[in-house]
C-alpha positions as CSV (number, residue, x, y, z in Angstrom):
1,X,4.4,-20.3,-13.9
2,X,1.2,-19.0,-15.6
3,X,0.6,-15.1,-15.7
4,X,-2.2,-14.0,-13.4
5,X,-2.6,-10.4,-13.6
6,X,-4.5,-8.7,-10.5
7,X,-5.0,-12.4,-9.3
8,X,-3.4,-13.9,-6.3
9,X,-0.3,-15.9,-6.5
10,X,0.6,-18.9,-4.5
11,X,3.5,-18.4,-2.5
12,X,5.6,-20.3,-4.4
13,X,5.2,-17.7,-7.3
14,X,6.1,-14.4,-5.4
15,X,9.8,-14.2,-6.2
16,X,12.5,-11.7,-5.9
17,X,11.5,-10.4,-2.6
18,X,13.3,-12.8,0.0
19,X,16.5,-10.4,0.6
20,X,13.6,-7.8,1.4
21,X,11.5,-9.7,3.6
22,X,14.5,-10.5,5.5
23,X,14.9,-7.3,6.1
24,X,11.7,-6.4,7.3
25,X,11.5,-9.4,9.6
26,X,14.8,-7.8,11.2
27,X,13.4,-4.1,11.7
28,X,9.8,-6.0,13.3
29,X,12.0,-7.7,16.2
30,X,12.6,-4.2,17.2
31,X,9.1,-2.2,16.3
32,X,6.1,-1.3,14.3
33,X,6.3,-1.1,10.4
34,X,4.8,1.5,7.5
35,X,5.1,-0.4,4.6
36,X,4.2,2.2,1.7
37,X,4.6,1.4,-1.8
38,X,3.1,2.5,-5.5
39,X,-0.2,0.4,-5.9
40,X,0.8,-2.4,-7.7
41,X,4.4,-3.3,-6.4
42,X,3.0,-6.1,-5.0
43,X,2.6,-5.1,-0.9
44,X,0.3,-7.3,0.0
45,X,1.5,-10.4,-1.9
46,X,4.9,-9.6,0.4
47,X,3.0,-9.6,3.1
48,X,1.5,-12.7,2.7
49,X,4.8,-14.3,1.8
50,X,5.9,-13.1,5.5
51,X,2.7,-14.8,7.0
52,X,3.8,-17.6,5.6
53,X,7.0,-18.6,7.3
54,X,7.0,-16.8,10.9
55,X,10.3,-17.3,12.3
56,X,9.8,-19.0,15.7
57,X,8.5,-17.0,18.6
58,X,6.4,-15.2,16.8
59,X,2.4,-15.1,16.7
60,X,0.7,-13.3,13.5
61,X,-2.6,-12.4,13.6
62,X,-4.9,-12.9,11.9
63,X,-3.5,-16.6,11.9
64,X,-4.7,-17.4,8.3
65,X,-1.2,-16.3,6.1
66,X,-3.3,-13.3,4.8
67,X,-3.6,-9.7,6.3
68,X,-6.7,-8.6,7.5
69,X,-7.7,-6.4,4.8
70,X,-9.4,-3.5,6.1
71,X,-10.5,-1.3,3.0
72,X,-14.6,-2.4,3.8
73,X,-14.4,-0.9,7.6
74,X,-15.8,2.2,7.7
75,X,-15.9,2.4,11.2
76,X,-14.0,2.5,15.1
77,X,-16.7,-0.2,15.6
78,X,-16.3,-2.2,12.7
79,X,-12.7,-2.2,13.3
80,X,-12.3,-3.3,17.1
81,X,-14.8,-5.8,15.6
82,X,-11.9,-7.4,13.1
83,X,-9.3,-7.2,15.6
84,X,-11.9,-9.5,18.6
85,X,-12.8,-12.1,15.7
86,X,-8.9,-12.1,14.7
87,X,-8.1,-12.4,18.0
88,X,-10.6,-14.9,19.2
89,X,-10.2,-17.2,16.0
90,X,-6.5,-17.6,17.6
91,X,-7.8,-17.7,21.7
92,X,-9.9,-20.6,20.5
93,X,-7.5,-22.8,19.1
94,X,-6.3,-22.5,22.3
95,X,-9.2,-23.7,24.0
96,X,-9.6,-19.7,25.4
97,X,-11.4,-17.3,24.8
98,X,-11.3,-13.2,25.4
99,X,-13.0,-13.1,28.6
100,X,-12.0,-9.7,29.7
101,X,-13.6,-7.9,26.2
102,X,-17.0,-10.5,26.5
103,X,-17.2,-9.5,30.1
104,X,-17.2,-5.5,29.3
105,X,-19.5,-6.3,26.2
106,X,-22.0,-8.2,29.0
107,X,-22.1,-5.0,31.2
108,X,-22.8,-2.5,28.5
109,X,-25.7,-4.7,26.9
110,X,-26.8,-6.8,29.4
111,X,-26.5,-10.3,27.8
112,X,-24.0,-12.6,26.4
113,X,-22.5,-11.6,22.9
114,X,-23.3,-13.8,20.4
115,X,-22.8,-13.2,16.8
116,X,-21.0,-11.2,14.1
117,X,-21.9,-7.9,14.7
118,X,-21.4,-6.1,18.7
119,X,-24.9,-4.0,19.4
120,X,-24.9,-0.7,18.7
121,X,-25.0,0.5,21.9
122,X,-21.3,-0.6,22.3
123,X,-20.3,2.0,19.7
124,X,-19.2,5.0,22.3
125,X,-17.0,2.5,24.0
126,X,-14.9,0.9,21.4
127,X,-11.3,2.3,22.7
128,X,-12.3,0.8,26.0
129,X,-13.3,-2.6,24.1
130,X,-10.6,-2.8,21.8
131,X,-8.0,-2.3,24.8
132,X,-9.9,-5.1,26.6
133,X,-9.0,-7.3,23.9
134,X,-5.7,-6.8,23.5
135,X,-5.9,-7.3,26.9
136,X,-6.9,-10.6,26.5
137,X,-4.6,-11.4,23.9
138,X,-1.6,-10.3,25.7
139,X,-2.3,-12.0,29.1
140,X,-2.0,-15.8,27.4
141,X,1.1,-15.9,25.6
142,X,4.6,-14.4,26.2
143,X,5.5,-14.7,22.6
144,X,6.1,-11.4,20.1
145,X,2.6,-11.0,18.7
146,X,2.2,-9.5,14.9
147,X,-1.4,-7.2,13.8
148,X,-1.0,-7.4,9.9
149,X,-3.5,-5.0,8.8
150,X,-3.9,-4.2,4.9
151,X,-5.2,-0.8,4.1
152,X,-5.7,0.8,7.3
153,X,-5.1,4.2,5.7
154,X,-8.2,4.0,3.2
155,X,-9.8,2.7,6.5
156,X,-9.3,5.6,8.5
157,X,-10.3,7.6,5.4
158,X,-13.4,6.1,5.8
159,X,-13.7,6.7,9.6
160,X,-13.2,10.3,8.6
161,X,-15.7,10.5,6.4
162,X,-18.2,8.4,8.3
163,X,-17.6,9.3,11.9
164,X,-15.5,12.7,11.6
165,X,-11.9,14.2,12.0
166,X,-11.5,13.4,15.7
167,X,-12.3,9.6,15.3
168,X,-9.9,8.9,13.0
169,X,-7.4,10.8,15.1
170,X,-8.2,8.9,18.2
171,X,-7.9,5.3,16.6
172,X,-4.5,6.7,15.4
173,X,-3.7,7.6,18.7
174,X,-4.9,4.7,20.9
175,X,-3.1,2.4,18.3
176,X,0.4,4.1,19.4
177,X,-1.1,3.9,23.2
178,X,-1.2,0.2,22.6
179,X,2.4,-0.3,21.1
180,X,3.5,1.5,24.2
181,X,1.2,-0.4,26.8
182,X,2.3,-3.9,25.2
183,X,6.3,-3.7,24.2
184,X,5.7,-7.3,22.4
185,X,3.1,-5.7,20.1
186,X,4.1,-5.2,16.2
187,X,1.5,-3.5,14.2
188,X,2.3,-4.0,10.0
189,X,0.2,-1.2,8.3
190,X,0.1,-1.2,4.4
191,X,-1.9,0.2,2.0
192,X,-2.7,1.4,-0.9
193,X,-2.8,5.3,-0.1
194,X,0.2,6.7,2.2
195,X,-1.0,7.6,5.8
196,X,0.9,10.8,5.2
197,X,-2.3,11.3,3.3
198,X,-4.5,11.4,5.7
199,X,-2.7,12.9,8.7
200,X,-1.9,16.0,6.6
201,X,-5.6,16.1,6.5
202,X,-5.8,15.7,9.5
203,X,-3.5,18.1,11.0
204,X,-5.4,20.8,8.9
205,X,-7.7,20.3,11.6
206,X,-5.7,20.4,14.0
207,X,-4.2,17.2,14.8
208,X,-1.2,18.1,16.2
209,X,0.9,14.5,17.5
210,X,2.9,12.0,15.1
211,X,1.3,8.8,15.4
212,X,3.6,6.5,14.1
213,X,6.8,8.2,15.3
214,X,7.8,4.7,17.1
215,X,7.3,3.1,13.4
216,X,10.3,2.5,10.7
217,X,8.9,3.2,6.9
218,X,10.0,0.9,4.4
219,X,9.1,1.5,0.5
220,X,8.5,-1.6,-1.6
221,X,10.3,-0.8,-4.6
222,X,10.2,-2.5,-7.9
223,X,11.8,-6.0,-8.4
224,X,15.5,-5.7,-8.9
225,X,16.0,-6.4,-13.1
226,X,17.3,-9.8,-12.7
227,X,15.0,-10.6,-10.5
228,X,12.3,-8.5,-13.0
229,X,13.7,-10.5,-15.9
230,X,13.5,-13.9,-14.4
231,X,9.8,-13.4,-13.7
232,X,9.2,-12.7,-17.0
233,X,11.3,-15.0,-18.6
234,X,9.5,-17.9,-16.3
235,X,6.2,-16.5,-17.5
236,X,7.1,-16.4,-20.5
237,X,7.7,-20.0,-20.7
238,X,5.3,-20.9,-18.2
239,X,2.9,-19.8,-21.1
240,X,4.5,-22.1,-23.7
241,X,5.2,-19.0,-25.5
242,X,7.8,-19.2,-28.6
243,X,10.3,-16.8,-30.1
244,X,13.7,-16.6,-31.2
245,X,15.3,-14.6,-28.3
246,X,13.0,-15.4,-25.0
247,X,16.2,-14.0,-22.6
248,X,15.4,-10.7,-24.7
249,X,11.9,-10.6,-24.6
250,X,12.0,-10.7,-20.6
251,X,14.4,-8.4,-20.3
252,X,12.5,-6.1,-23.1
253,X,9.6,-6.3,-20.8
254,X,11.3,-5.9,-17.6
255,X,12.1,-2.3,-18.6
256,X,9.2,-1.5,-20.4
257,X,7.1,-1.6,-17.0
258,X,9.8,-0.4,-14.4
259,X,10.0,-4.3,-13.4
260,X,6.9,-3.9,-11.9
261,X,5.6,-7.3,-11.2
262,X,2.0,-6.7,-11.7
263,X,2.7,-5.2,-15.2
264,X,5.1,-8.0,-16.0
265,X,2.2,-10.8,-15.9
266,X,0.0,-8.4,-18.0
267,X,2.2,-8.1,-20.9
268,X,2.8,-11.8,-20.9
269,X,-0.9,-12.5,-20.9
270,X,-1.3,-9.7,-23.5
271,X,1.5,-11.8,-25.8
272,X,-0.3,-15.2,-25.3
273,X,-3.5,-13.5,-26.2
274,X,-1.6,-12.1,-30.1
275,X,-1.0,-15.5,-30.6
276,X,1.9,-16.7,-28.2
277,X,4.9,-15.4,-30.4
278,X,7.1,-12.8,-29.3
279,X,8.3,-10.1,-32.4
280,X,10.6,-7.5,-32.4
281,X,8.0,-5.0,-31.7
282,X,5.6,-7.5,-29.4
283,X,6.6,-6.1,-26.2
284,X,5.9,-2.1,-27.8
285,X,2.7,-3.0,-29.1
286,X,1.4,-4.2,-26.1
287,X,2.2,-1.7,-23.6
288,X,1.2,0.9,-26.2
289,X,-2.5,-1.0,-26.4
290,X,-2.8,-1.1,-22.5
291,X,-1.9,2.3,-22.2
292,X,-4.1,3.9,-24.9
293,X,-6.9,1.1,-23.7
294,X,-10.6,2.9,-23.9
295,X,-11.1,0.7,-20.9
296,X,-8.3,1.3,-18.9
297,X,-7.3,-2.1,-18.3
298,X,-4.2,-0.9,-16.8
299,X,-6.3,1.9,-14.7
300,X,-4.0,4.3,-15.0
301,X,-6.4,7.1,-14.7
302,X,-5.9,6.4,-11.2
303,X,-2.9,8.8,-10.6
304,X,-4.9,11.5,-11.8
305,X,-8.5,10.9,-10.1
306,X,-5.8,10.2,-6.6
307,X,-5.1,14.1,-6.8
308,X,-9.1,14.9,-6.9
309,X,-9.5,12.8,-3.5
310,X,-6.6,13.8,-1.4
311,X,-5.2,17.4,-2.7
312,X,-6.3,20.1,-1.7
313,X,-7.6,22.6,-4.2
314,X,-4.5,25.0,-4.7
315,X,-2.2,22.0,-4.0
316,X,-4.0,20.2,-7.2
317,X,-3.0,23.3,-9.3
318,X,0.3,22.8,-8.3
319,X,0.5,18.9,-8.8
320,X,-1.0,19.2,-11.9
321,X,1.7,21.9,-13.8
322,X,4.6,20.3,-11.9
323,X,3.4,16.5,-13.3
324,X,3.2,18.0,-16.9
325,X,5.8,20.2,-17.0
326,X,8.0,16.7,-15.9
327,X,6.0,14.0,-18.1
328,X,7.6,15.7,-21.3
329,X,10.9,16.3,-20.4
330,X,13.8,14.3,-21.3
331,X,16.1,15.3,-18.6
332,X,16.0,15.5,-15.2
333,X,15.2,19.3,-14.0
334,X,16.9,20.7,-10.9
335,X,13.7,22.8,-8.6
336,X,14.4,26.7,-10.1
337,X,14.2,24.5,-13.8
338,X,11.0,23.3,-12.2
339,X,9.7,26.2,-10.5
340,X,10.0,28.6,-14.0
341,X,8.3,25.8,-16.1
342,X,5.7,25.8,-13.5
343,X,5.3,29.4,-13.5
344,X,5.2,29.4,-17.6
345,X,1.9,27.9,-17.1
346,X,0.7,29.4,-13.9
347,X,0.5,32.9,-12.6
348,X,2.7,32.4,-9.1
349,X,5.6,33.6,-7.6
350,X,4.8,30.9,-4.4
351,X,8.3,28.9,-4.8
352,X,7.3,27.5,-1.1
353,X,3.9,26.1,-2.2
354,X,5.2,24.5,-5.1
355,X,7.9,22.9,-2.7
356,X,5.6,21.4,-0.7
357,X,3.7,20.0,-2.9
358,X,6.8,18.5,-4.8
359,X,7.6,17.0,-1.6
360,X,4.0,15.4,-1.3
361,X,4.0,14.1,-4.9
362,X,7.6,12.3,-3.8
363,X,5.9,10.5,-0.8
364,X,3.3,9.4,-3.3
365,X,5.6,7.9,-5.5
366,X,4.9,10.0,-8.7
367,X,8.7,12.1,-8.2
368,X,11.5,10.6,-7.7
369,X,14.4,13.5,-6.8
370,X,18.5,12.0,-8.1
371,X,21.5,12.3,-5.7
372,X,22.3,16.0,-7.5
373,X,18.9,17.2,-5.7
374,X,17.1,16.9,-9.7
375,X,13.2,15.9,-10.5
376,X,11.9,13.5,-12.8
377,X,8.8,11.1,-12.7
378,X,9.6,8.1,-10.4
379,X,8.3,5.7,-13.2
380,X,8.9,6.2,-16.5
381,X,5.6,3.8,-17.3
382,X,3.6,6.4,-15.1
383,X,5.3,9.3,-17.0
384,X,4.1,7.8,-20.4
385,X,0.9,6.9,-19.2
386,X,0.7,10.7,-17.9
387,X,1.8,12.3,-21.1
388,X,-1.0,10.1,-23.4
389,X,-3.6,11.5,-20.9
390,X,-2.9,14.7,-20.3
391,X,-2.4,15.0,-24.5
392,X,1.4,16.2,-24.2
């Protein structure tokens, strides 16, 4: 195996998440999936592994082993859009096509659609159109049909921001209408952002039902450390790399980035590129370098610019004291620790608000909370990373 940081791996090389995908194979037999993780963790490369090898019985769309990755639709239009050509790619290797959705596109414009792009005009009746298809899907096979979509949250982020609050609340909503119309439909939403995000945004509004209720929520987690090890430990001799204690190089690097996998082909490339000899201090060096990087090749200035986008102002406040007051300490602190750090920095006596938030900051992965009910970063790369840039 060669490292490929931030590339995509064959199948082959995606390793120590077979016990996982065999459990999310088990909870899709019975309904929809929220698969959140940290960026990074490797959620789509699972994903892909699942597309892979669908058990019997089951149709995933789109048909091509990869998720439809939605991050570039920005709107209700462009979306039902992925889903036809997804759908239609598979009606046409059955010799079919989606007659009842080209039917209702005929009526609204008047001719046969031909093309990539539905006219314009078709835009006010997309939850009409996008029903249609599934329509059409549903009505030719009997099997368990799979929608892998990648990034739909950042999707209907964009709908929001494009189209408004209410049209990213309806293509939440009709999405649920669908599961419940068709009880053979599976939808797999990942993404980078958590969809908490955005329906806490959008229930500021006013938005006021729980859209993926009939989901389960599964967190991708870092590789186990044996399985963390291994990876390196193949990488490492994938890249002919020398040294006098391999088995404790991996294992140096397999803690060093929270066995991460993405972070695990980095440092390996990082050794090959000193010269392909590991040291006592090779694995410190490196991760020291990324993280201190002028160019931010690890782009960790990522968990800090997230809060700017999808925090509210008083809520960033928050974040922000709660994250430093955590990134330098050495033990975990239980939430009145927390809360009277917090408040050394701050003028509040809000113990609710700061709650919340510390809630929010555990969905997004940057808290982790210990079976005594005490805080600490999630990841202690994260909480380096944090401490360098916040100049703790």
């Amino acid at each position: 195996m060669k490292s490929n940081p931030g590339g995509q791996l064959p199948v082959c090389e995606i390793i120590g998440r077979d016990d996982f995908i065999c459990r999310l194979w088990a909870i899709i037999a019975r309904q929809s999936l929220v698969l959140t993780a940290e960026r990074r963790m490797g959620k789509t490369h699972i994903v892909k592994k699942m597309m892979s090898a669908v058990p019997s019985g089951i149709l995933a769309i789109p048909g091509n082993s990869t998720p439809r990755d939605l991050e570039k639709v920005h709107t209700s239009l462009e979306f039902v859009e992925s889903v036809f050509f997804d759908v239609e790619a598979y009606l046409s290797r059955q010799r079919r096509t989606a007659e009842k959705a080209r039917r209702f596109l005929r009526q609204i414009s008047g001719a046969e659609f031909k093309g990539f792009k539905f006219p314009t005009l078709t835009a006010p009746h997309w939850k009409t159109l996008l029903a249609e298809i599934i329509e059409d899907l549903m009505a030719q096979q009997d099997r368990l049909v799979i929608f892998f979509w990648d990034e739909l949250p950042l999707m209907l982020f964009n709908i929001k921001e494009r189209e408004g609050e209410q049209t990213a609340m309806e293509v939440l909503d009709i999405l649920r209408s669908l599961r419940q119309m068709h009880p053979k439909i599976r939808m797999v939403f990942t993404g980078s952002i958590g969809l908490h995000l955005l329906i806490s945004s959008l229930r500021r509004s006013g938005y006021a039902n729980d859209p993926t209720n009939d989901m389960d929520t599964e967190d991708v987690e870092p590789l186990e450390f044996p399985h963390a090890v291994n990876l390196a430990l193949l990488l490492l001799k994938g890249e002919n790399i020398t040294g006098d204690d391999l088995e404790k190089a991996a294992k140096e690097i397999a803690v060093a980035v929270d066995g991460i996998p993405h972070y695990i082909h980095h440092v390996v490339d990082q050794i090959k590129s000193l010269g392909g000899r590991t040291s006592p201090d090779i694995v410190e060096r490196v991760v020291s370098t990324c993280l201190t990087d002028s160019n931010d090749r690890w782009h960790m200035s990522y968990y800090r610019e997230r809060l700017d986008t999808y925090y509210e102002a008083e809520e960033r406040r928050f974040a922000l004291r709660i994250l430093d007051v955590l990134c330098v300490s050495n033990e975990t602190l239980t939430f009145p620790e927390l809360f009277n750090l917090v408040k050394s920095q701050i003028v509040t006596e809000d113990s609710e608000a700061v709650h919340n938030v510390l809630t929010k900051l555990r969905r997004d992965h940057y808290v982790a909370q210990d079976k005594n009910g005490k805080f600490s970063f999630r990841f202690s790369l994260i909480q380096r990373s944090w401490r360098l840039q916040r100049g703790l």
